[in-house]
DRENKE-664067 format. One record per atom (N, C-alpha, C, O): residue number from 1; residue in three letters; atom name; x, y, z. Coordinates in nm, 3 decimals, padded with zeros to 5 digits. Layout:
BEGIN
PT num residuo atomo       u       v       w
PT NUM     ALA    CA       X       Y       Z
...
END
This chain:
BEGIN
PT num residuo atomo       u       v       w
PT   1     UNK     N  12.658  03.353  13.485
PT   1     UNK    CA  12.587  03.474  13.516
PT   1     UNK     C  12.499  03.512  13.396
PT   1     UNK     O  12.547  03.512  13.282
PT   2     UNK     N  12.347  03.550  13.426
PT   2     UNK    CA  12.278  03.603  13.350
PT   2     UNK     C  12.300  03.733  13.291
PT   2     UNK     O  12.392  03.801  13.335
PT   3     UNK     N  12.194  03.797  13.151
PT   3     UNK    CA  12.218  03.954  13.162
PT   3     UNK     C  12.122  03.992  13.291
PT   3     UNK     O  12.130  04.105  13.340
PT   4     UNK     N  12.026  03.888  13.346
PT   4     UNK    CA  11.928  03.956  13.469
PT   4     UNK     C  12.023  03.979  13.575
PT   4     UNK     O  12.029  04.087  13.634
PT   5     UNK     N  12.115  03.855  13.609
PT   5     UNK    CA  12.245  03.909  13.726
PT   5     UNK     C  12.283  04.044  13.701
PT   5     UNK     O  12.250  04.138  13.773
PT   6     UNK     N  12.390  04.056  13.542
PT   6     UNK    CA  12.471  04.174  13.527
PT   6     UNK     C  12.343  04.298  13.559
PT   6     UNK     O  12.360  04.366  13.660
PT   7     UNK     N  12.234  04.321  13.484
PT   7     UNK    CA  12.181  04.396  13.530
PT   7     UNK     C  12.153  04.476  13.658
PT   7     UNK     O  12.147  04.593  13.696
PT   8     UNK     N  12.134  04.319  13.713
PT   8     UNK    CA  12.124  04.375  13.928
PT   8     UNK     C  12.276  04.442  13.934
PT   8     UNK     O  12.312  04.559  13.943
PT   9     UNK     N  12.329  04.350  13.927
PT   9     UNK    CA  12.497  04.435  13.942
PT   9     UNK     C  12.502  04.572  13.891
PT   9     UNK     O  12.534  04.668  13.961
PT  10     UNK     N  12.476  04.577  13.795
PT  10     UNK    CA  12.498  04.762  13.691
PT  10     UNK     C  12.389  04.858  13.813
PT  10     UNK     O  12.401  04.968  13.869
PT  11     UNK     N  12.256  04.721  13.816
PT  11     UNK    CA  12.189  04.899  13.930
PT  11     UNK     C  12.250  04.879  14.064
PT  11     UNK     O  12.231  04.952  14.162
PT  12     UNK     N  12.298  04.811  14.060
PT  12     UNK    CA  12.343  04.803  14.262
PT  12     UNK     C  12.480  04.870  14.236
PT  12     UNK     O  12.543  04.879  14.342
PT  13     UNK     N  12.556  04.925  14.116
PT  13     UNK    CA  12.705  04.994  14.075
PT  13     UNK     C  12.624  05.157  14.093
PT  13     UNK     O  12.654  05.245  14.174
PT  14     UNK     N  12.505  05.160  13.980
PT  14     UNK    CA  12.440  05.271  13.971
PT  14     UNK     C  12.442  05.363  14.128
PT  14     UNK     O  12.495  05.465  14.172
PT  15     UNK     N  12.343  05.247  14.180
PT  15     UNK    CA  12.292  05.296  14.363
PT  15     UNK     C  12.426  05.366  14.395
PT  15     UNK     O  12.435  05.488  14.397
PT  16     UNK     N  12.536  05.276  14.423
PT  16     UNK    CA  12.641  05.308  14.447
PT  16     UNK     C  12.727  05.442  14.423
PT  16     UNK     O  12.784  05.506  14.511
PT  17     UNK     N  12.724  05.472  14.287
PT  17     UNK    CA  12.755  05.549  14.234
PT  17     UNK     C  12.721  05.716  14.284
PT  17     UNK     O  12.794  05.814  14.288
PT  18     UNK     N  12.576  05.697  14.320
PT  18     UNK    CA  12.503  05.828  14.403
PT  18     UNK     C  12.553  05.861  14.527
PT  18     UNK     O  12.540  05.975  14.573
PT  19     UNK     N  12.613  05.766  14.590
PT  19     UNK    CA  12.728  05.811  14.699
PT  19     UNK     C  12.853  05.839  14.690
PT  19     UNK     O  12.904  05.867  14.798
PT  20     UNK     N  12.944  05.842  14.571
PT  20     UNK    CA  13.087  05.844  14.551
PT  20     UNK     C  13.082  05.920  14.454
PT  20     UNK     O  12.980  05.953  14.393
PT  21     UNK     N  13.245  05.971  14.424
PT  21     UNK    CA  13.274  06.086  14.388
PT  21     UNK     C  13.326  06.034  14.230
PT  21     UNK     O  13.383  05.928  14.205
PT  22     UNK     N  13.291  06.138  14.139
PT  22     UNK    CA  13.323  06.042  13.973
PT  22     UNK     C  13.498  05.979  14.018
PT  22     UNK     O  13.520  05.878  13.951
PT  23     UNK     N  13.593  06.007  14.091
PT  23     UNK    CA  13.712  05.920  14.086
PT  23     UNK     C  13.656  05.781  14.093
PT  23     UNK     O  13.697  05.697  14.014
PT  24     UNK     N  13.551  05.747  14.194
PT  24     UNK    CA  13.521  05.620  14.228
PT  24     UNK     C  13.468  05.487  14.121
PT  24     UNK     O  13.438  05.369  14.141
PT  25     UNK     N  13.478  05.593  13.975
PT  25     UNK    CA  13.361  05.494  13.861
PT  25     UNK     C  13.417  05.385  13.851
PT  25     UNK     O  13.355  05.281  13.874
PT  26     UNK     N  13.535  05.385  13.819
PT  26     UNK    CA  13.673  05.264  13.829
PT  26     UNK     C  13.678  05.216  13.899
PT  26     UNK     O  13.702  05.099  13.869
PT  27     UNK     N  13.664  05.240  14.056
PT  27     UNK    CA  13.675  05.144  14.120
PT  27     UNK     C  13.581  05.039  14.154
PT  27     UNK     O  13.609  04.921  14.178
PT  28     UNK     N  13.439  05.107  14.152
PT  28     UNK    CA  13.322  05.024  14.129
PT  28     UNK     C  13.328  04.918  14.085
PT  28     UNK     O  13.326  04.804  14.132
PT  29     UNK     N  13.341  04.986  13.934
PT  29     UNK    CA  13.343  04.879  13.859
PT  29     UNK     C  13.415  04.723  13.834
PT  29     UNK     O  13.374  04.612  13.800
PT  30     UNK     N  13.571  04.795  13.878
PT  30     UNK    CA  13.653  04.722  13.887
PT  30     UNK     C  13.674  04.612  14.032
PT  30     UNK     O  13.756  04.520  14.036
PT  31     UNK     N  13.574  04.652  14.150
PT  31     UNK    CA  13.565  04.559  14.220
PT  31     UNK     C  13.458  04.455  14.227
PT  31     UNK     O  13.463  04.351  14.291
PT  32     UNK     N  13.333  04.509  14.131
PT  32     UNK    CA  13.209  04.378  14.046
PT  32     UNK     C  13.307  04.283  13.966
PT  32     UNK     O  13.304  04.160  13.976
PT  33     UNK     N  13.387  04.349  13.893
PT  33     UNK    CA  13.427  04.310  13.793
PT  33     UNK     C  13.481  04.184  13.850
PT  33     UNK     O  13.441  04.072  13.820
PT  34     UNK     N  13.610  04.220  13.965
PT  34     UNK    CA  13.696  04.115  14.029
PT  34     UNK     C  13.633  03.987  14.088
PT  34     UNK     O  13.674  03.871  14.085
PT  35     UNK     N  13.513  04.045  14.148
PT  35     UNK    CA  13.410  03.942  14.216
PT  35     UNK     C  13.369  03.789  14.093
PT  35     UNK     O  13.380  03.666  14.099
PT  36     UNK     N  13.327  03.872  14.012
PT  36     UNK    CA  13.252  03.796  13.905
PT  36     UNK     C  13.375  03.680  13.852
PT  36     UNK     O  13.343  03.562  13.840
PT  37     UNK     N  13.512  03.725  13.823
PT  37     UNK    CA  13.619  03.664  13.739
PT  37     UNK     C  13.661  03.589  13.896
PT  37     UNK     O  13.596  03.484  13.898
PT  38     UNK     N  13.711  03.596  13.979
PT  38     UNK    CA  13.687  03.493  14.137
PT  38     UNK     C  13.602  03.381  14.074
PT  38     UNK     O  13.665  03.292  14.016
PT  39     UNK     N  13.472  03.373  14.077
PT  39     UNK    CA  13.398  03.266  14.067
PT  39     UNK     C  13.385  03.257  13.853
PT  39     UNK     O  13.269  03.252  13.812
PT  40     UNK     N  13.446  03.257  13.793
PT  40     UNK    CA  13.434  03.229  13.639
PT  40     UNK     C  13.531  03.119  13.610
PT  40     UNK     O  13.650  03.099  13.636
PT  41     UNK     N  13.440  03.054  13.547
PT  41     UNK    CA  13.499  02.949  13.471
PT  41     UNK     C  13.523  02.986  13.324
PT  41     UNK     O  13.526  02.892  13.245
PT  42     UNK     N  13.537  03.094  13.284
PT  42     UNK    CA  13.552  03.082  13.150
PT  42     UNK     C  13.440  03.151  13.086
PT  42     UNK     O  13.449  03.199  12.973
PT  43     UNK     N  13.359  03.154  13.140
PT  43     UNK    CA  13.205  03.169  13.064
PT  43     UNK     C  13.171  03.328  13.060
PT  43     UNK     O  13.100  03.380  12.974
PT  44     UNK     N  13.209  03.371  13.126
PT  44     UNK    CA  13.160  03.531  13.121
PT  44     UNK     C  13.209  03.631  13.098
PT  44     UNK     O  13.196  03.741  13.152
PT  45     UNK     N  13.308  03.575  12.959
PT  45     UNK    CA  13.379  03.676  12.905
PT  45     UNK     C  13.210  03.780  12.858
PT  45     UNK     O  13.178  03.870  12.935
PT  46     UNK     N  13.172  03.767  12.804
PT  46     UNK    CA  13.036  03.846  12.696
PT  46     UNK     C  12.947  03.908  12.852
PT  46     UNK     O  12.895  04.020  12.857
PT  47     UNK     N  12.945  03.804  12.973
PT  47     UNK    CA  12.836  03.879  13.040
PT  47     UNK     C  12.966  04.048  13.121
PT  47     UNK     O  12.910  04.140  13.182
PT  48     UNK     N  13.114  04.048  13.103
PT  48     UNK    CA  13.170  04.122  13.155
PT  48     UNK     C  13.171  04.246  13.074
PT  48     UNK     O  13.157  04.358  13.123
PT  49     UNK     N  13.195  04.215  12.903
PT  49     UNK    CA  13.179  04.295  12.789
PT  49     UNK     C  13.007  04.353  12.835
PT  49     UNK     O  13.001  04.472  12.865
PT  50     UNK     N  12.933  04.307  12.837
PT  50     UNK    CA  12.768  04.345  12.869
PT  50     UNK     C  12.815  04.460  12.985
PT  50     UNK     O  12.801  04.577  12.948
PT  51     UNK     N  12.864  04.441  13.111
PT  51     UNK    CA  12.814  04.503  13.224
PT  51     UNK     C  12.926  04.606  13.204
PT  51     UNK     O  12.914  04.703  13.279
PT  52     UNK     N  13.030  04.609  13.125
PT  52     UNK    CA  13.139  04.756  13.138
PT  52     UNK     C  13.080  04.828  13.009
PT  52     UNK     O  13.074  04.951  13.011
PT  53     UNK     N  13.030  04.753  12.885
PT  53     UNK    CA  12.941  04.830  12.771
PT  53     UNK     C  12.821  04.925  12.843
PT  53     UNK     O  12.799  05.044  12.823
PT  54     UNK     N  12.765  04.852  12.913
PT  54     UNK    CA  12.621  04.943  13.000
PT  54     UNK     C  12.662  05.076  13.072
PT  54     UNK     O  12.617  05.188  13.046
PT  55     UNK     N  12.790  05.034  13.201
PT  55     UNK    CA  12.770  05.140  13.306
PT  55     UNK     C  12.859  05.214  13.240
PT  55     UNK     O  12.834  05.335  13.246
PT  56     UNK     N  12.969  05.182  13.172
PT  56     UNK    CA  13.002  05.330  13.153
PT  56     UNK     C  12.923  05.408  13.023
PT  56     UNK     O  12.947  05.526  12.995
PT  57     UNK     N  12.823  05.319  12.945
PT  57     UNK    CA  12.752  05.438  12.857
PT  57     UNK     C  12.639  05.452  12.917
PT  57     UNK     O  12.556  05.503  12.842
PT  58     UNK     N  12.579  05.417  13.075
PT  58     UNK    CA  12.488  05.480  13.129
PT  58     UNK     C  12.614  05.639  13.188
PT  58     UNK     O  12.598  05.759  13.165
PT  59     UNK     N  12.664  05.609  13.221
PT  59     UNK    CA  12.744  05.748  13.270
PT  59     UNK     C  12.719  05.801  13.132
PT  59     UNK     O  12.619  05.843  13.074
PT  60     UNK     N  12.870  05.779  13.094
PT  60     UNK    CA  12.827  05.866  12.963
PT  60     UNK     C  12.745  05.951  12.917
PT  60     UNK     O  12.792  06.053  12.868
PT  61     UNK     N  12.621  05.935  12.919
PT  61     UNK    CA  12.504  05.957  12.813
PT  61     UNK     C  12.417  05.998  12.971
PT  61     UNK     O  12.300  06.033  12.953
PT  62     UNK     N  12.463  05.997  13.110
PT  62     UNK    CA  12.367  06.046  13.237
PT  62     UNK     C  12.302  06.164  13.248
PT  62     UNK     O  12.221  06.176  13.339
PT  63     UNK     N  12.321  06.254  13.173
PT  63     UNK    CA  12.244  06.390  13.193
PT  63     UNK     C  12.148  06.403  13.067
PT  63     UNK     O  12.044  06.469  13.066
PT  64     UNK     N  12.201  06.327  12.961
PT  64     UNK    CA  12.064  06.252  12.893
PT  64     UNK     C  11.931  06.199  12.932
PT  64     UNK     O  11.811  06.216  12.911
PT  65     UNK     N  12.015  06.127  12.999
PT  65     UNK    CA  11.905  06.017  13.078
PT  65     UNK     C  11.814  06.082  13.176
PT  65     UNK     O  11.691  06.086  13.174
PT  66     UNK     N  11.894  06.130  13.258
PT  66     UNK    CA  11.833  06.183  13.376
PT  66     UNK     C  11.738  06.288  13.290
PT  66     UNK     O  11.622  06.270  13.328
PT  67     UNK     N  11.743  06.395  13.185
PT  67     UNK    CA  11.632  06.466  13.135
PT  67     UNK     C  11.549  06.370  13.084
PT  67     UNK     O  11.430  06.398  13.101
PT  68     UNK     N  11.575  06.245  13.016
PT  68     UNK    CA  11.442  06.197  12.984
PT  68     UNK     C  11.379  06.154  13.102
PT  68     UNK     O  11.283  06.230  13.117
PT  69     UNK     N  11.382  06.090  13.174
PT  69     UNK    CA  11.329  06.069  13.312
PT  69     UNK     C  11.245  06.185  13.390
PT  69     UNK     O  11.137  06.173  13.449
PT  70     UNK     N  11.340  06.316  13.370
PT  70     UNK    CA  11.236  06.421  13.426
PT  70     UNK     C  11.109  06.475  13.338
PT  70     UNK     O  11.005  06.524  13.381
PT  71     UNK     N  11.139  06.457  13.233
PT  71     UNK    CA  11.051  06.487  13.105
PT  71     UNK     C  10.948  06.412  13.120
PT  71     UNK     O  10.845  06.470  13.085
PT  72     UNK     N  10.928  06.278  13.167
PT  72     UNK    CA  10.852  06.163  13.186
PT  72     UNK     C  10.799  06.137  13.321
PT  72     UNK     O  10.749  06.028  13.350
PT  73     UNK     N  10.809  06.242  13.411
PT  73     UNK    CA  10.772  06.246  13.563
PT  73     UNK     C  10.665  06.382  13.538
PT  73     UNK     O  10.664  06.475  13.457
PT  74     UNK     N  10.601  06.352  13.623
PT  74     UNK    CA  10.506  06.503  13.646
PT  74     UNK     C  10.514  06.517  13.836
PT  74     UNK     O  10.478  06.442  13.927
PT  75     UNK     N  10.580  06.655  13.833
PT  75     UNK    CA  10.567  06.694  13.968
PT  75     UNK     C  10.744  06.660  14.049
PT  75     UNK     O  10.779  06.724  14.148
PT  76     UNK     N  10.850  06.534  13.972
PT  76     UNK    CA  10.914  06.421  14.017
PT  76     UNK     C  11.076  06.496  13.972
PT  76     UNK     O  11.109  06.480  13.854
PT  77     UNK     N  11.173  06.576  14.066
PT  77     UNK    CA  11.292  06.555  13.998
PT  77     UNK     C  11.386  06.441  13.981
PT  77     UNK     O  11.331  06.332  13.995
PT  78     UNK     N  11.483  06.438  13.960
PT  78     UNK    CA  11.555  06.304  13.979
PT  78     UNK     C  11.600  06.300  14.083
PT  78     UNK     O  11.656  06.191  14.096
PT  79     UNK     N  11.611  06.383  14.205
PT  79     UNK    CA  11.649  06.425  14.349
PT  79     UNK     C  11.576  06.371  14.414
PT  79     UNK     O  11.619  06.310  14.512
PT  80     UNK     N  11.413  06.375  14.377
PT  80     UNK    CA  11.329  06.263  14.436
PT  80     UNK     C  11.261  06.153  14.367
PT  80     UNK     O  11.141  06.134  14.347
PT  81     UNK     N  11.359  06.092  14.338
PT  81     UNK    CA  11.314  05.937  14.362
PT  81     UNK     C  11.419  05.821  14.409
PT  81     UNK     O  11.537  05.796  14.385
PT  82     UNK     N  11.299  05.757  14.497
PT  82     UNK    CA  11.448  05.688  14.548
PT  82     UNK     C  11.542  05.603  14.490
PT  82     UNK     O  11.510  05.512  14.414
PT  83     UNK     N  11.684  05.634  14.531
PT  83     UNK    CA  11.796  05.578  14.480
PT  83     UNK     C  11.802  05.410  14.382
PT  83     UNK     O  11.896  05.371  14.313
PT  84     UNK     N  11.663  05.335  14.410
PT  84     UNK    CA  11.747  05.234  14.374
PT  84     UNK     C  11.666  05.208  14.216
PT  84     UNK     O  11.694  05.147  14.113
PT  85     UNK     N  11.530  05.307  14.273
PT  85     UNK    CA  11.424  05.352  14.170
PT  85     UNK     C  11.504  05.372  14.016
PT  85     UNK     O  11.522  05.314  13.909
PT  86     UNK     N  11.541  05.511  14.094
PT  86     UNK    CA  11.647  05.574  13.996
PT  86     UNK     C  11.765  05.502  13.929
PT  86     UNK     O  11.795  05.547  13.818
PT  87     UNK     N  11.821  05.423  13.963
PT  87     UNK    CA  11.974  05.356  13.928
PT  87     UNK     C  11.867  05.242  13.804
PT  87     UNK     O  11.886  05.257  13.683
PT  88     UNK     N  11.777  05.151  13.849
PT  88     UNK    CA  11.657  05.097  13.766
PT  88     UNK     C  11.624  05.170  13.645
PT  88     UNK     O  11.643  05.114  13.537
PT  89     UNK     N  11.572  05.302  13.649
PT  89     UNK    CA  11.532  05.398  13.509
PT  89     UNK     C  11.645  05.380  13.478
PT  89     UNK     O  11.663  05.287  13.400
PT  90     UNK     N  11.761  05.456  13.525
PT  90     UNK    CA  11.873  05.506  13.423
PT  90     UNK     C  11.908  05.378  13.350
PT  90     UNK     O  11.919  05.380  13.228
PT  91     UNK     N  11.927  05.261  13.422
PT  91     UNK    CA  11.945  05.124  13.348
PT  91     UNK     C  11.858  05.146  13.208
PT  91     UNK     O  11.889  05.181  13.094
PT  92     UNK     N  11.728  05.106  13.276
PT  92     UNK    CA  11.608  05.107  13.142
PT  92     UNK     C  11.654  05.202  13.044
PT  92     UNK     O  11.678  05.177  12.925
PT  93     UNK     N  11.666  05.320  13.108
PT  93     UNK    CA  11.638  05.434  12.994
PT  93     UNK     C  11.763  05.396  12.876
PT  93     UNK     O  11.734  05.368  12.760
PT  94     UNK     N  11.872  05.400  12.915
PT  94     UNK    CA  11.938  05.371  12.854
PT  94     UNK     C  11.957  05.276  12.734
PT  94     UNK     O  12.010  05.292  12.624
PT  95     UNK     N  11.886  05.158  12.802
PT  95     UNK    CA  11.893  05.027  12.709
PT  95     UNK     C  11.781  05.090  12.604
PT  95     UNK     O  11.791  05.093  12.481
PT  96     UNK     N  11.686  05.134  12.676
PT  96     UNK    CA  11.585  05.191  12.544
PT  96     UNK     C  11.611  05.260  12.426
PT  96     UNK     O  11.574  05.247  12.309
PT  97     UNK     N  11.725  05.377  12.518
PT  97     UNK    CA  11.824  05.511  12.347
PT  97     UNK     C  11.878  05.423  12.300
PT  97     UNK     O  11.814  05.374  12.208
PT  98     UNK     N  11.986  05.369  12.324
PT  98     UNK    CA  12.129  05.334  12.319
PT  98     UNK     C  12.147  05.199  12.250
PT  98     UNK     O  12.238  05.163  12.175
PT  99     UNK     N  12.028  05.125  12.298
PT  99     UNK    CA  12.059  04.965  12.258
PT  99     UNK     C  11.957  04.922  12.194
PT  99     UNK     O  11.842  04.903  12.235
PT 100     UNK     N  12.019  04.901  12.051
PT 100     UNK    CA  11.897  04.831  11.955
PT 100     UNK     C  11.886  04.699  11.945
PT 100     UNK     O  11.803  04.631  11.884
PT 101     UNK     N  12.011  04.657  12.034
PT 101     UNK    CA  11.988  04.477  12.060
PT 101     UNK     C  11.912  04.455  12.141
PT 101     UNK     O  11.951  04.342  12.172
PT 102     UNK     N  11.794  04.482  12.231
PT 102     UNK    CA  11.750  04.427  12.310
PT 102     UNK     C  11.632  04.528  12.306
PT 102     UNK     O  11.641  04.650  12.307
PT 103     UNK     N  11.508  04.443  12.302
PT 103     UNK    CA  11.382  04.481  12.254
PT 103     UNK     C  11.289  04.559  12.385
PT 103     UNK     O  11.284  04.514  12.499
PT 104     UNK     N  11.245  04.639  12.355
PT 104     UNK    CA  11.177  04.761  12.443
PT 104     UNK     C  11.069  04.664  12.569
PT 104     UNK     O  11.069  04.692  12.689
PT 105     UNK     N  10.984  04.550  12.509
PT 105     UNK    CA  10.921  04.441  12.604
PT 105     UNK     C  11.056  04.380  12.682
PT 105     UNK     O  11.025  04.346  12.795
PT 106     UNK     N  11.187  04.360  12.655
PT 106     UNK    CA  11.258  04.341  12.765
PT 106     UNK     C  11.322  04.363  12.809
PT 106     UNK     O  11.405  04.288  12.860
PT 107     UNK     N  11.316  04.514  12.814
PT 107     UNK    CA  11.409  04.623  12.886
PT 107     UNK     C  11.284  04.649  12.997
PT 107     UNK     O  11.321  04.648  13.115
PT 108     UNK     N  11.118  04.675  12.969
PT 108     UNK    CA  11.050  04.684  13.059
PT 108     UNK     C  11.043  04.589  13.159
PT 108     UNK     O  11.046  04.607  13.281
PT 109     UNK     N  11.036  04.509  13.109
PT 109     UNK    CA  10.982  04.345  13.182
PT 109     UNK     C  11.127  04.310  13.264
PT 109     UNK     O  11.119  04.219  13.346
PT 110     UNK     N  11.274  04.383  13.245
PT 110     UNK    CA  11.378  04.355  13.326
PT 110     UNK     C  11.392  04.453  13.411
PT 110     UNK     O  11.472  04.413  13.495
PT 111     UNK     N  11.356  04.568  13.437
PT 111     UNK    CA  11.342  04.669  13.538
PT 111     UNK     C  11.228  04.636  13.589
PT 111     UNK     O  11.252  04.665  13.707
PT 112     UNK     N  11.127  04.598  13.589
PT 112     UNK    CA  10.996  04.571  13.685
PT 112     UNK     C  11.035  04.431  13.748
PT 112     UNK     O  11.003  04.416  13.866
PT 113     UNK     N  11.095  04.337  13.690
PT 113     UNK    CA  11.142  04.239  13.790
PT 113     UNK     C  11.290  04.274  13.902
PT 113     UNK     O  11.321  04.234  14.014
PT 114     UNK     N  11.334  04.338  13.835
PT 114     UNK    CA  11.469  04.417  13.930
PT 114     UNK     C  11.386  04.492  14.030
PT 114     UNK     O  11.406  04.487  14.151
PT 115     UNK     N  11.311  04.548  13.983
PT 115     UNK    CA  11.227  04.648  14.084
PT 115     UNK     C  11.141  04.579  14.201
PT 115     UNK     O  11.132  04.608  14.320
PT 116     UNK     N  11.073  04.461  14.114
PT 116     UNK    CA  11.006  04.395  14.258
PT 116     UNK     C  11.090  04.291  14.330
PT 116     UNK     O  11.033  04.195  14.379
PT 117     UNK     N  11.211  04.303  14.340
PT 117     UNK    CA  11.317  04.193  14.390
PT 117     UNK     C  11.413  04.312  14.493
PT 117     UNK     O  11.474  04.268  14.591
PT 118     UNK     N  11.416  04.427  14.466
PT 118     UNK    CA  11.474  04.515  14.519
PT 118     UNK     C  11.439  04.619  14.557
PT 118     UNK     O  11.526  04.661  14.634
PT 119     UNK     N  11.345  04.701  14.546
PT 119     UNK    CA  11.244  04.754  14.570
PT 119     UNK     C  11.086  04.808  14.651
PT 119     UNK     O  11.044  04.708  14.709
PT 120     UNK     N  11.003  04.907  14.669
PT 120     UNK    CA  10.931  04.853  14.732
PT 120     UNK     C  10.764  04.843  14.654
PT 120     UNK     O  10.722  04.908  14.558
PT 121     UNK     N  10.714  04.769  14.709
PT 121     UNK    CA  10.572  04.719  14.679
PT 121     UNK     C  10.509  04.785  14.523
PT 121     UNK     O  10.468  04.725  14.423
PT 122     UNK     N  10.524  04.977  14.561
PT 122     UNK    CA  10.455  05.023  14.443
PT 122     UNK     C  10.576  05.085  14.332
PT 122     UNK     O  10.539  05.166  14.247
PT 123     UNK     N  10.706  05.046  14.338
PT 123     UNK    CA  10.792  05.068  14.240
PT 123     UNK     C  10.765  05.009  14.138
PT 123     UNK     O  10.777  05.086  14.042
PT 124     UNK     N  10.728  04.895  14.104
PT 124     UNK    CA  10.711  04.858  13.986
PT 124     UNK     C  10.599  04.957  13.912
PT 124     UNK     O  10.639  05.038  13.828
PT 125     UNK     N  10.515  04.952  13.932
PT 125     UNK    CA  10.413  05.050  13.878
PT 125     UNK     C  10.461  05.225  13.830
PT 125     UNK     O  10.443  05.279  13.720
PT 126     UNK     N  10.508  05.268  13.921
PT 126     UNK    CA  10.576  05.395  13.914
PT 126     UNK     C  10.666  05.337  13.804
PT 126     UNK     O  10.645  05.401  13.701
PT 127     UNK     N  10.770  05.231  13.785
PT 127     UNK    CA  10.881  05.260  13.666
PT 127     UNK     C  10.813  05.256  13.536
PT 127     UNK     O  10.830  05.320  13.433
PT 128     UNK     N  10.726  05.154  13.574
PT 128     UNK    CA  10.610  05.110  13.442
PT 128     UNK     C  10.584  05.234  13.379
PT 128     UNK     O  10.603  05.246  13.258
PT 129     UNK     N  10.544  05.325  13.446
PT 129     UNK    CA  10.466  05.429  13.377
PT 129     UNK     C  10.561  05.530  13.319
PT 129     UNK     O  10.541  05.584  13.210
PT 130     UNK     N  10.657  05.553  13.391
PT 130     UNK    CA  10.783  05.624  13.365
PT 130     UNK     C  10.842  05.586  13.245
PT 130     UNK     O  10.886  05.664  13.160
PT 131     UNK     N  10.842  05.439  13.237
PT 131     UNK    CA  10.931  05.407  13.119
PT 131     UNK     C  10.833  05.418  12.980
PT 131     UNK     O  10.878  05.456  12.872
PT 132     UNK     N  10.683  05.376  13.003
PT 132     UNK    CA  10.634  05.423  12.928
PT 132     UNK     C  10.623  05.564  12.827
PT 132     UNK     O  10.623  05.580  12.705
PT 133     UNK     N  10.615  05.639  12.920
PT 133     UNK    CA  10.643  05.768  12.891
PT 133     UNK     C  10.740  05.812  12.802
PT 133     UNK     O  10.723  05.893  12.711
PT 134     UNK     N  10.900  05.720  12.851
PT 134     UNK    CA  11.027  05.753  12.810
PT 134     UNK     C  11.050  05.699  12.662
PT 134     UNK     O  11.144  05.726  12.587
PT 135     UNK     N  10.934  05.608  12.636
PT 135     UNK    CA  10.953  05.513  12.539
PT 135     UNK     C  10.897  05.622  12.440
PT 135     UNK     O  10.970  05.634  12.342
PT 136     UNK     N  10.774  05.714  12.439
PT 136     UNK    CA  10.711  05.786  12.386
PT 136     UNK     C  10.788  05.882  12.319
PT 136     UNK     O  10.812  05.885  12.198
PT 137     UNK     N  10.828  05.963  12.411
PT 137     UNK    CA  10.957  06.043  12.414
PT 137     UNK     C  11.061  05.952  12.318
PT 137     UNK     O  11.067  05.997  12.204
PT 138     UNK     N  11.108  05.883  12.332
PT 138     UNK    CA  11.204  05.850  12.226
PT 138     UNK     C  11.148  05.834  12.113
PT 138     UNK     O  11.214  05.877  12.019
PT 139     UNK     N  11.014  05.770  12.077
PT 139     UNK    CA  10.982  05.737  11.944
PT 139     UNK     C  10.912  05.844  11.894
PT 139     UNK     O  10.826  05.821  11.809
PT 140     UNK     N  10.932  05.962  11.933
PT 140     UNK    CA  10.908  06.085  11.872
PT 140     UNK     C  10.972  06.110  11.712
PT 140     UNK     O  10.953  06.218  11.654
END
């Protein structure tokens, strides 16, 4: 498994997440988790450390996030945009505060391909600009 897999996984946990109640974070997680170790040979100890390091410090740090996101929208709460849009930023945004291992060209360039694989037609463009924004905002 890639970090581009774990990624899809963390926003398809994210999506998820917008329908269930915070008891559910554990279980989420813990049923990606089971899936992934089913088919492991050994190899994904680091991509499992990657995907439980992410979602629970995208929770964590979510009302963070979600203000930079609104800060970086004009007109846009986080109420409207759609779900899978959203689960995509909070990914990005995150990796952008939070993670100095992984460089701002491929935190963009991994939400615009998540986005046009899952997504529709003009999402990529909309995150583009969003994350731009968010990037601004942080390097304040």
């Amino acid at each position: 498994m890639t970090r581009r897999n774990a990624r899809e996984l963390i926003m398809q946990m994210l999506y998820e997440y917008t329908f269930h109640n915070e008891e559910d974070v554990d279980r989420l997680i813990g049923e990606k988790i089971n899936e992934i170790k089913l088919n492991d040979d050994g190899t994904n100890k680091a991509v499992i450390k990657f995907i439980k390091e992410e979602y629970y410090g995208i929770l964590e740090h979510l009302s963070e996030i979600d203000a930079l996101i609104e800060q970086s929208t004009t007109n846009w709460s986080v109420n409207r945009i759609a779900k899978v849009d959203l689960g995509i930023l909070r990914l990005a945004t995150y990796e952008l505060k939070w993670r100095e291992d992984v460089p701002q060209k491929v935190v963009v360039n991994e939400a615009l391909e998540i986005a046009k694989a899952y997504s529709t037609d003009k999402s990529p463009q909309f995150i583009n600009g969003i994350l731009g924004n968010i990037i601004k905002l942080i390097e304040r």
